[in-house]
Chimera marker file (.cmm) of the C-alpha trace (Angstrom):
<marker_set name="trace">
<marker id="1" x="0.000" y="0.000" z="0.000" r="1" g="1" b="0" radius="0.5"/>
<marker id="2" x="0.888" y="3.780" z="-1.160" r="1" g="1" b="0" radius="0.5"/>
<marker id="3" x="-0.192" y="7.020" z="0.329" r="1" g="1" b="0" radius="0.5"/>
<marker id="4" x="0.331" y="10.375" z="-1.003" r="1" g="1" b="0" radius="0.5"/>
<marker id="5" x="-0.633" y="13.353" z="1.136" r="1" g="1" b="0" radius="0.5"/>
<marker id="6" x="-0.883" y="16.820" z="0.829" r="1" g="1" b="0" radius="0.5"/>
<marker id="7" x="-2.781" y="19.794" z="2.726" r="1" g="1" b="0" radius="0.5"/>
<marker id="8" x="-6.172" y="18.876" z="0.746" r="1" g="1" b="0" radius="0.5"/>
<marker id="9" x="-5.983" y="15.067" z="1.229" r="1" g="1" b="0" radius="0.5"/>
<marker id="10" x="-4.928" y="11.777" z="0.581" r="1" g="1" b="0" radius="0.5"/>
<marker id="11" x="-4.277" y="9.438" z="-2.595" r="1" g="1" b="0" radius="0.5"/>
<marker id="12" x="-4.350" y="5.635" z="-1.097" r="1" g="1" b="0" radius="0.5"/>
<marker id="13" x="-2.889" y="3.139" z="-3.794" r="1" g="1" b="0" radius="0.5"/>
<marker id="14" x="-3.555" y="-0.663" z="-2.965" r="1" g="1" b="0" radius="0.5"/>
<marker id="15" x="-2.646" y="-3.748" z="-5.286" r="1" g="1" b="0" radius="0.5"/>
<marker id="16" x="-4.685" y="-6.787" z="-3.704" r="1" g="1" b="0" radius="0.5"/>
<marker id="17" x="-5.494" y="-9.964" z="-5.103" r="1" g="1" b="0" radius="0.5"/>
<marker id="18" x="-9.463" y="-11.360" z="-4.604" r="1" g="1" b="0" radius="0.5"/>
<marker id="19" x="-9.695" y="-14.727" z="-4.553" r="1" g="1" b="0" radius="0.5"/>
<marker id="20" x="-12.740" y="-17.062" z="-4.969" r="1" g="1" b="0" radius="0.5"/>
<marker id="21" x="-12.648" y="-19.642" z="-8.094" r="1" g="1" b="0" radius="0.5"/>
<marker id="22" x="-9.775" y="-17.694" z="-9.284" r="1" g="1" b="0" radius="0.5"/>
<marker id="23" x="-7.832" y="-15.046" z="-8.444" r="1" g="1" b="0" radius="0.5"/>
<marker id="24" x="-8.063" y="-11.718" z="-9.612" r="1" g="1" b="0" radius="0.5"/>
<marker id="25" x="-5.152" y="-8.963" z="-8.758" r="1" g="1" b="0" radius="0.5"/>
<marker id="26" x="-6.605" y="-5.433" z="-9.153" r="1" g="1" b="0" radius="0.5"/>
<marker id="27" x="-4.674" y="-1.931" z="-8.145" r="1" g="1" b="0" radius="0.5"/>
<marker id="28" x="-6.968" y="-0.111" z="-6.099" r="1" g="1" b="0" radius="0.5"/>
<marker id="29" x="-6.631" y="3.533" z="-5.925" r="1" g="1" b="0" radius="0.5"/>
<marker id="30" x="-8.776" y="5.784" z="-3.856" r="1" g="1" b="0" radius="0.5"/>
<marker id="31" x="-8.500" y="9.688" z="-3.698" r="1" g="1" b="0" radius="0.5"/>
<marker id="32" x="-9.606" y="11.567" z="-0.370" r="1" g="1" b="0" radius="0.5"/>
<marker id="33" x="-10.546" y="15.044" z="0.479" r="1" g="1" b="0" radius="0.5"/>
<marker id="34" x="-11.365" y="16.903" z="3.377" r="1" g="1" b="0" radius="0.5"/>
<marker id="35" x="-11.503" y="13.131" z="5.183" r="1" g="1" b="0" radius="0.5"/>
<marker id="36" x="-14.096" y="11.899" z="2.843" r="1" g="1" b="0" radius="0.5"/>
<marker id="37" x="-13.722" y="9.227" z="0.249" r="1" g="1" b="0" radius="0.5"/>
<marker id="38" x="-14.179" y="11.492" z="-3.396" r="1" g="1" b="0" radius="0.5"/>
<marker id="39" x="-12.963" y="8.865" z="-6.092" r="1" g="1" b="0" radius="0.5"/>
<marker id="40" x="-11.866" y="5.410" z="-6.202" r="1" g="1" b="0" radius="0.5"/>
<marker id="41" x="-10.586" y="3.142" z="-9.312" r="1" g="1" b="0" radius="0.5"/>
<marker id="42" x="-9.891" y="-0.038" z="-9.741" r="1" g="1" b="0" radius="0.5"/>
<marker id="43" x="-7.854" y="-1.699" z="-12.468" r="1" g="1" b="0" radius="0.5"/>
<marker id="44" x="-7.699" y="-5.353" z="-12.894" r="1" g="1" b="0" radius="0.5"/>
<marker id="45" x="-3.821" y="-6.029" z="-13.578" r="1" g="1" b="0" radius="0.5"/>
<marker id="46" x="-2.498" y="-9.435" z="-14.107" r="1" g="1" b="0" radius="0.5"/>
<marker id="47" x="1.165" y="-8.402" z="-13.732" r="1" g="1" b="0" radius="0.5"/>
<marker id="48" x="0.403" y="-8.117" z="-9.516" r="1" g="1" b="0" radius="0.5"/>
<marker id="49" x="-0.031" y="-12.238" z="-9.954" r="1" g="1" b="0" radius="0.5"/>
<marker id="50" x="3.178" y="-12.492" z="-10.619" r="1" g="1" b="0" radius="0.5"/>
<link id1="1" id2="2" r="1" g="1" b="0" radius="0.2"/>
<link id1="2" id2="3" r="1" g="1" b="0" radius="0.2"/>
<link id1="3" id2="4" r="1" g="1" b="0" radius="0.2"/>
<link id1="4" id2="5" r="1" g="1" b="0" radius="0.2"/>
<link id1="5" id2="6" r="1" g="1" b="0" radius="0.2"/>
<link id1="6" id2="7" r="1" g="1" b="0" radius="0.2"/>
<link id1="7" id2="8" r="1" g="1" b="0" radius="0.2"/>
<link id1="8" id2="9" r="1" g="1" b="0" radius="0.2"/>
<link id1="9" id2="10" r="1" g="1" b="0" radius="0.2"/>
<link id1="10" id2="11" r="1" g="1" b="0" radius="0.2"/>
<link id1="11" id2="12" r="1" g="1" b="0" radius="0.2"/>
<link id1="12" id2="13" r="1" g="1" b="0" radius="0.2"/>
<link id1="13" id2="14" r="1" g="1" b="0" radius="0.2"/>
<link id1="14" id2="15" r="1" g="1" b="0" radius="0.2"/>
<link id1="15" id2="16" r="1" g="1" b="0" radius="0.2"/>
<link id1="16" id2="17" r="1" g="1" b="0" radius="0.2"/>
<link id1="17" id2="18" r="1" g="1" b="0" radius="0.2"/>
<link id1="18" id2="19" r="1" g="1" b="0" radius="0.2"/>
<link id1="19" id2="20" r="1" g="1" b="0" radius="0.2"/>
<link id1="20" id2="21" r="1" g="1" b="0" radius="0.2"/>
<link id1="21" id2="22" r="1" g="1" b="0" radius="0.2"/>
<link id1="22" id2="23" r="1" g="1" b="0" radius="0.2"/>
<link id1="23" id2="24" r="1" g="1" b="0" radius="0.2"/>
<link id1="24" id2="25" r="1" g="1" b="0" radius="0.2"/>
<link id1="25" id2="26" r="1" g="1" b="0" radius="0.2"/>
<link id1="26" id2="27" r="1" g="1" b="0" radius="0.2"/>
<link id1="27" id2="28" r="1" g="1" b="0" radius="0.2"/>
<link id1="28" id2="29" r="1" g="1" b="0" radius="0.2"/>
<link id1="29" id2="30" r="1" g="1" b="0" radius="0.2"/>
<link id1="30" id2="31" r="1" g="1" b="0" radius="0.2"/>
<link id1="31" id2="32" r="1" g="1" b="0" radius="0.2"/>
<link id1="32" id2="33" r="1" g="1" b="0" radius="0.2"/>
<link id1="33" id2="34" r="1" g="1" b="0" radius="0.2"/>
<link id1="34" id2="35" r="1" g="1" b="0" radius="0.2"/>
<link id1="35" id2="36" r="1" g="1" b="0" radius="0.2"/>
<link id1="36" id2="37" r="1" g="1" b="0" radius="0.2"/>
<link id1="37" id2="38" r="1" g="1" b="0" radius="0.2"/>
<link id1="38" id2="39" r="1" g="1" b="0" radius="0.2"/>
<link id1="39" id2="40" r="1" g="1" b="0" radius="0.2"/>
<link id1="40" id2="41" r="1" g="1" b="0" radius="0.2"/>
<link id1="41" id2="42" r="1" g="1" b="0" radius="0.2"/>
<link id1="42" id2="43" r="1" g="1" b="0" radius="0.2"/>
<link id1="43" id2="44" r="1" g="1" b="0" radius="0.2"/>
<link id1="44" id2="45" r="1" g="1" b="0" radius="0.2"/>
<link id1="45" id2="46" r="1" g="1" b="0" radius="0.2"/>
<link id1="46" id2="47" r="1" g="1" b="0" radius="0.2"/>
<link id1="47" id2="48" r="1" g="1" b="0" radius="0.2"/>
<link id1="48" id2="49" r="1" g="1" b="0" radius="0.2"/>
<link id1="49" id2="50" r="1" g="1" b="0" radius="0.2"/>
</marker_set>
């Protein structure tokens, strides 16, 4: 996990890996201002399962 901060927030980057019949790795980044939650993406990447 990755955090950026500044005086107006936060940028939180994740790479995780859900797993049920397969696994799927996905970077997870989620942008916060003023201590609420203003944007999130999430990418599925299959270079993180390696």
């Amino acid at each position: 996990m990755r955090e950026s901060m500044n005086p107006k927030g936060v940028t939180v980057v994740a790479d995780v890996v859900f797993a049920n019949d397969k696994k799927i790795p996905v970077r997870y980044v989620m942008v916060f201002r003023d201590g609420k939650l203003t944007d999130e993406i999430w990418q599925i990447d299959p270079a993180l399962a390696k």
